[in-house]
C-alpha positions in Angstrom: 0.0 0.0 0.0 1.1 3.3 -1.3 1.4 6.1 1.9 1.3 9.7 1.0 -0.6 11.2 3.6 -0.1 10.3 7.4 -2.9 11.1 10.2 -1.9 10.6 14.2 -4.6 11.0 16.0 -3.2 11.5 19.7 -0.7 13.8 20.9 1.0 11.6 23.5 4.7 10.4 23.4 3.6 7.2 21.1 1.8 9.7 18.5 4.9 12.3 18.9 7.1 9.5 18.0 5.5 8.0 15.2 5.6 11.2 13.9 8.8 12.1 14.6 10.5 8.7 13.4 8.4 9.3 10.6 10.2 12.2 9.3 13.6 10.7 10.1 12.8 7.5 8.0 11.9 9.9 5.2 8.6 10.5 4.8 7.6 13.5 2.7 4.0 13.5 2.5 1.3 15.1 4.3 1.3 14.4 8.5 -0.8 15.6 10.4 -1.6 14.8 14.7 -5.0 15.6 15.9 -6.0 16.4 19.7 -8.2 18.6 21.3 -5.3 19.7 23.2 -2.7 21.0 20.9 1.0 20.6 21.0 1.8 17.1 21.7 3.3 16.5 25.6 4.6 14.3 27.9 2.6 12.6 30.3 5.0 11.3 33.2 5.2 14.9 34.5 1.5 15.5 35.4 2.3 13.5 38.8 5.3 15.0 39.0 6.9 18.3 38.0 3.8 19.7 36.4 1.9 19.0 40.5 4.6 19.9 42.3 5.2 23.5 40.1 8.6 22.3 39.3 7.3 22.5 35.4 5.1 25.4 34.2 2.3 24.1 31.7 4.6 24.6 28.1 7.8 22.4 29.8 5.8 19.1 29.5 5.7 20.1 25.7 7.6 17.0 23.5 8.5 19.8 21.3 8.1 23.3 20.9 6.3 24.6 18.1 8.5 25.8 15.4 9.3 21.9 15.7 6.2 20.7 13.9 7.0 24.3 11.4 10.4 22.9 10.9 9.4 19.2 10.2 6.1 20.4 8.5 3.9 18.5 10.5 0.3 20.0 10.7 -1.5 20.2 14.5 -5.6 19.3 13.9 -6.8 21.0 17.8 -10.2 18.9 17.3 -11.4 15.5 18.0 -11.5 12.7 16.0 -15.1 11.3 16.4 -15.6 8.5 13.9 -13.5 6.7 11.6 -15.7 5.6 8.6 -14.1 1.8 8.3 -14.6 1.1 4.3 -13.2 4.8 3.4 -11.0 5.3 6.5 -12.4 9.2 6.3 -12.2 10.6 9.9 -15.0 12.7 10.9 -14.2 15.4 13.3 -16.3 16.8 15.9 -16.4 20.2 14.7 -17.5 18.5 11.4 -14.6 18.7 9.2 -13.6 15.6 8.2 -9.8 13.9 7.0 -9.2 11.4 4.4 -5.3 10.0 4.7 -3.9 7.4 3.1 -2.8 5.7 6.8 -4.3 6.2 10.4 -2.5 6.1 13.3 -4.3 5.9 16.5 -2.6 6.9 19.4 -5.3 8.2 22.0 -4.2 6.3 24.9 -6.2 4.9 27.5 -8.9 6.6 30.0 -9.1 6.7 33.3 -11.3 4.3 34.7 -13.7 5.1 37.2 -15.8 3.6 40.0 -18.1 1.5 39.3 -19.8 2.0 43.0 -23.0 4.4 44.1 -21.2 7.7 44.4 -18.2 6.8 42.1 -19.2 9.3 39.4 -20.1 12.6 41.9 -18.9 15.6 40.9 -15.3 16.5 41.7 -14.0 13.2 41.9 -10.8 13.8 40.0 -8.8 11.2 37.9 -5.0 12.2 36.6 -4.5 11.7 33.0 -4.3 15.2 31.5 -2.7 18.3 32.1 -6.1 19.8 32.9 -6.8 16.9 35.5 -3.2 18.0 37.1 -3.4 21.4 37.5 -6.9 21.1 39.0 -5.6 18.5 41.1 -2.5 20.7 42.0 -5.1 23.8 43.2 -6.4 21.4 45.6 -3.4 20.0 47.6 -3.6 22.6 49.7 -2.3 22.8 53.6 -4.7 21.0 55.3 -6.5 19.7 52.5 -7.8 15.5 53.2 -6.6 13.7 50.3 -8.0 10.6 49.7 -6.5 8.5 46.9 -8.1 5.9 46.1 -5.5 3.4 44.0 -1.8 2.8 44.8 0.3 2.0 41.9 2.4 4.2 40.4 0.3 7.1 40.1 -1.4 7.3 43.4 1.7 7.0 45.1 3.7 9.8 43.5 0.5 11.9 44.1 0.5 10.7 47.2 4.2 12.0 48.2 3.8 14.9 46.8 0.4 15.4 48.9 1.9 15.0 52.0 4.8 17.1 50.8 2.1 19.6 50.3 1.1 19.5 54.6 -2.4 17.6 53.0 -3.7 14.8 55.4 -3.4 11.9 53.2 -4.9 8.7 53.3 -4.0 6.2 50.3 -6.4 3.1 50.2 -6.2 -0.4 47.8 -7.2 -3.8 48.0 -3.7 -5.1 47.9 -2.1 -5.0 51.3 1.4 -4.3 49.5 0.8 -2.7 46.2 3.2 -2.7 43.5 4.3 -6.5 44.2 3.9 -7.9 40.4 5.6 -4.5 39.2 8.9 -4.7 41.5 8.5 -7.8 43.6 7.7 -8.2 47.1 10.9 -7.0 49.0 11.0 -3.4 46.5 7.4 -3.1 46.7 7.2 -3.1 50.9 10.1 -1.2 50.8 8.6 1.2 48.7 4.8 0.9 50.9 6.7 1.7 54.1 7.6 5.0 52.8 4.1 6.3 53.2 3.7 6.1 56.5 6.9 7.0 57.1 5.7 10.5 55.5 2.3 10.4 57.6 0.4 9.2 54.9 -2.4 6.8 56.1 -2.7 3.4 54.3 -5.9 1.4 53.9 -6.3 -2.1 52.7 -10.1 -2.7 51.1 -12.4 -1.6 48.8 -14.4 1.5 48.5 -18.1 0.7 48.2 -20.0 3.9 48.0 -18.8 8.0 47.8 -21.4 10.5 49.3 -21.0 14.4 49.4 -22.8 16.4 52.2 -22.0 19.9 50.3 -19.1 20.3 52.3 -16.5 16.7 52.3 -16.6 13.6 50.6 -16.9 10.3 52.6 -15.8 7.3 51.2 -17.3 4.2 53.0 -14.7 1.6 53.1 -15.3 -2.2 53.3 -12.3 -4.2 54.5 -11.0 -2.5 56.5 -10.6 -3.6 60.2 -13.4 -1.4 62.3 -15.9 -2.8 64.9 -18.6 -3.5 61.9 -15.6 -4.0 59.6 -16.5 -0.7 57.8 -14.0 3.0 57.7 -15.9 6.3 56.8 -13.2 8.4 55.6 -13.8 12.0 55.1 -12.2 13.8 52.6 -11.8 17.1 51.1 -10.4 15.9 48.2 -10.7 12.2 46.1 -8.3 11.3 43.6 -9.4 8.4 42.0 -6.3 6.2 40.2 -7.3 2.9 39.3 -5.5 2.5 35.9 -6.7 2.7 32.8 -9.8 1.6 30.4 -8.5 0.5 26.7 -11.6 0.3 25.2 -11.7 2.8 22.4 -14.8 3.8 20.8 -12.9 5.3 18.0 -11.6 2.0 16.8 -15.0 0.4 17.5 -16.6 2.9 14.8 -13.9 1.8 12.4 -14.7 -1.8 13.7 -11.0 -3.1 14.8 -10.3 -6.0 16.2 -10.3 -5.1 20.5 -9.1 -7.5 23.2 -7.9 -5.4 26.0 -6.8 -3.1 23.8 -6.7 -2.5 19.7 -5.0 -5.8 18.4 -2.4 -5.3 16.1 0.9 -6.8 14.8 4.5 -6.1 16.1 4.1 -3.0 13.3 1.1 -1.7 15.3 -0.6 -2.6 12.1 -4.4 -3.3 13.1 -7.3 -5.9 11.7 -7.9 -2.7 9.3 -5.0 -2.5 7.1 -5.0 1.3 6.6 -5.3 1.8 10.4 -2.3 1.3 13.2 -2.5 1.7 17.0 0.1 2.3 19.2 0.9 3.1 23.1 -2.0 2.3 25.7 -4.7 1.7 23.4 -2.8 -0.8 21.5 -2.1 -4.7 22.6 0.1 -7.3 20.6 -1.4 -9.8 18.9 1.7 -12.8 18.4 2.4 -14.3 15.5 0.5 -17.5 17.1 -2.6 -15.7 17.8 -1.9 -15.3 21.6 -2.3 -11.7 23.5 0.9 -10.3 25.1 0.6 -8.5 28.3 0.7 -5.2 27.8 3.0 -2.3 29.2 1.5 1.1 30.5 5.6 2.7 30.2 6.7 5.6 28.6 9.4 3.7 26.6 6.9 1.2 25.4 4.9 3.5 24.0 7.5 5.7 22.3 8.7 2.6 21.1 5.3 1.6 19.7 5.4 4.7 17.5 8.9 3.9 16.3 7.6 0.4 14.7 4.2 1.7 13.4 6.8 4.4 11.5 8.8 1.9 10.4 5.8 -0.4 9.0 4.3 2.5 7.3 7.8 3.2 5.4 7.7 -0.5 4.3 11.0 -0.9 6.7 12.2 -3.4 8.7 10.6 -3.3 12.1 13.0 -1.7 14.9 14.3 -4.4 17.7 13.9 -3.6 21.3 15.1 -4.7 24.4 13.1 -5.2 28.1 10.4 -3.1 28.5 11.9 -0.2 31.0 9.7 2.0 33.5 10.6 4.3 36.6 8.7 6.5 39.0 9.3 8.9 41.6 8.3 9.6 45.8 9.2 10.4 49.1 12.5 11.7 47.7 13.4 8.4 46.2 13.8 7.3 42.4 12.3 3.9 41.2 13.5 2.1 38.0 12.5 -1.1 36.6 13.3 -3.3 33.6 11.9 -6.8 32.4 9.6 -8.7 34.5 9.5 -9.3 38.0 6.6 -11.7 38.3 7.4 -14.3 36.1 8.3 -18.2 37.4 12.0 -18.1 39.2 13.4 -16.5 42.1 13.8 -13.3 43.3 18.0 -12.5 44.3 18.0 -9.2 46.8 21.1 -6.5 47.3 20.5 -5.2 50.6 22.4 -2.0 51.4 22.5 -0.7 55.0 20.1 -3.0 55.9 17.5 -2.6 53.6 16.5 -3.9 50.2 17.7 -2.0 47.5 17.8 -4.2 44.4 16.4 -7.0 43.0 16.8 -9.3 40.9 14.0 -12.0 39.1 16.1 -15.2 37.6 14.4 -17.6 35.4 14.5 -21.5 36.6 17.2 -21.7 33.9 19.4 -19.3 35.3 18.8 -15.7 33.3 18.7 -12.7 34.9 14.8 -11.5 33.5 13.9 -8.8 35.4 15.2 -6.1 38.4 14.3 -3.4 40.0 16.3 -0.6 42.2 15.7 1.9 44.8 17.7 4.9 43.5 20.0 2.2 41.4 19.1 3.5 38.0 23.2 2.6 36.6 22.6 -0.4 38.6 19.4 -1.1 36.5 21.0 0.1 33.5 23.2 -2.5 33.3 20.9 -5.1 34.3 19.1 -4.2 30.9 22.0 -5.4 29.2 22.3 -8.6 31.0 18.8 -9.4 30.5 19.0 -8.8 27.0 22.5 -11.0 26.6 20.6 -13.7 28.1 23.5 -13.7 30.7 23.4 -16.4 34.1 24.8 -15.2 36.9 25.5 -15.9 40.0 23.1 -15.3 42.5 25.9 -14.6 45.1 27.2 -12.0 43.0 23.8 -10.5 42.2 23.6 -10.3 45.8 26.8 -8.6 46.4 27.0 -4.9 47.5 31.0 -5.1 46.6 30.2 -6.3 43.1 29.3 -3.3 40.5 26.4 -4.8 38.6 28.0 -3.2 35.3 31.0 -5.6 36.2 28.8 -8.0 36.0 27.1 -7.0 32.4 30.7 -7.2 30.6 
């Protein structure tokens, strides 16, 4: 299939690297990247710089604008709110309509919500745009009751930076250690412990109704250990950050193929072959027909646009190593690389006392995953162990003497 006109619709890191990678790779016809909100940014910020004010609104830009000038690459500040699946026309909301020769859809996932009585009141806020941050950021006030419900990645760093804030926090999920597929048990209490070493309040149950008396939330809390097994928490403030729903509508009115996600080939390539999806909205269809698990990471999904670029050129599809992820709290930086919850063993570098790195090996021997507690060279080089395939030995993983990039060579 001939490609002389590209449209992105999603202005993410995976729809800012298509396009990018698309120029690099030669592409000299018309691109173009719809969203509603403009210039293309970066996500990872929103519970981080952008909520702490470490980043004004125009430093989580990807680029700035003479960028897209330079590159000729058109911004569409509209929604895409069909895709017509025999003509591949996109229909905008303001009416205007598009008619490339190649779609790339790259709108991410959306927050999900609570599916409880009370879960959709007004003012329950989600994070997943730079809107939801900085009204999230006028609220973490001095004083302000926090309640986040959720305590991955997201709710945590919002979290620390709450209680950085002076907020009264109180963080509540259904695992009692969260994180533990992500980083493994020893990291992820490690990393748990932190809270209420900040004051943060933690709660293990589920939230079974929200009610609003014009003045506070109260979330009523089942599982948690009261006389009738209930908490009432009042808050001032509910953060709600559950992950994220893949279902795309978009791609249902061009009738893809959607399985947790938009299926598509190790291209991004969907069921439709004018169409590609890439980043969150996207999951991997193997060669055998099975689903891969999918990665939420910034590096996935800027690698995701780098492959769908390369499949539109007609190139040959970019290789990549272990999917890569980090996060921020309580003054501490978390990396990660490969997977921590696969069958094995999990190898732990203590230092002073206290976990600091681990290590996942495969029954076979390979190192397949790590994770570190302000270790990023130390995960760095794991990256390239994992990737070699290398076995080593679980004493020497283990060491606090032995440099870990000694160990890569």
């Amino acid at each position: 299939m001939s490609v002389s006109s590209v449209v992105i619709i999603g202005g993410g890191i995976s729809g800012f690297s298509c396009a990018r990678e698309l120029r690099a790779g030669g592409f000299t016809g018309s691109l173009t990247i719809v969203d509603p909100e403009g210039l293309p940014y970066d996500r990872p910020p929103l519970s981080k710089e952008l909520l702490t004010g470490e980043f004004a609104t125009d430093d989580t830009l990807l680029a700035p604008a003479s960028w897209y000038e330079d590159n000729d690459v058109a911004i569409v500040t509209d929604r895409a709110d069909r895709i017509e699946p025999d003509t591949g026309r996109i229909v905008l909301e303001s009416g205007d309509a598009l008619q490339p020769d190649a779609i790339v859809l790259a709108t991410g996932g959306s927050a999900r919500r609570l599916a409880i009585p009370g879960g959709d009141l007004p003012g329950i806020l989600t994070l997943r745009t730079k809107a939801d941050s900085l009204a999230l950021k006028e609220r973490l006030v001095p004083g302000a009751r926090v309640a986040i419900i959720g305590a991955g990645l997201i709710g945590a760093e919002v979290a620390s930076t709450a209680a950085k804030n002076g907020c009264e926090v109180t963080l509540i999920d259904p695992a009692p250690i969260p994180l533990v597929p992500a980083v493994g048990p020893e990291i992820a209490e490690a990393l748990h412990a932190m809270h209420a070493e900040h004051g943060i309040t933690c709660f293990t149950g589920l939230p079974t109704e929200i009610t609003h008396d014009g003045e506070a939330f109260a979330i009523d809390l089942d599982g948690a250990h009261d006389t009738e097994g209930k908490t009432m928490i009042a808050a001032d403030v509910v953060l709600v950050a559950i992950g994220i729903d893949t279902y795309c509508p978009l791609a249902a009115s061009a009738e893809l193929e959607q399985e947790g996600g938009v299926l598509v080939d190790a291209g991004g390539r969907t069921s439709n072959e004018r169409i590609w999806a890439i980043g969150d909205v996207a999951r991997l269809r193997n060669e055998d027909g099975s689903l891969a698990r999918r990665h939420e990471h910034w590096e996935s999904a800027a690698n995701d646009g780098k492959a769908a670029a390369a499949s539109i050129l007609g190139a040959e599809l970019p290789k990549f190593g272990s999917s890569w992820f980090w996060s921020d709290r309580h003054g501490v930086h978390v990396e990660g690389i490969g997977l921590m919850s696969e069958p094995g063993t999990t190898v732990i570098r203590e230092v002073e006392g206290r976990p600091q790195l681990a290590f996942r090996v495969a029954d076979d021997g390979r190192v397949i995953g790590a994770v570190a507690i302000d270790g990023g060279m130390a995960v760095r080089a794991a990256r390239r162990i994992i990737d070699r395939g290398k076995i080593v030995d679980p004493a020497d993983l283990a060491n606090p003497d032995i440099d870990v990039k000694k160990l890569a060579r």
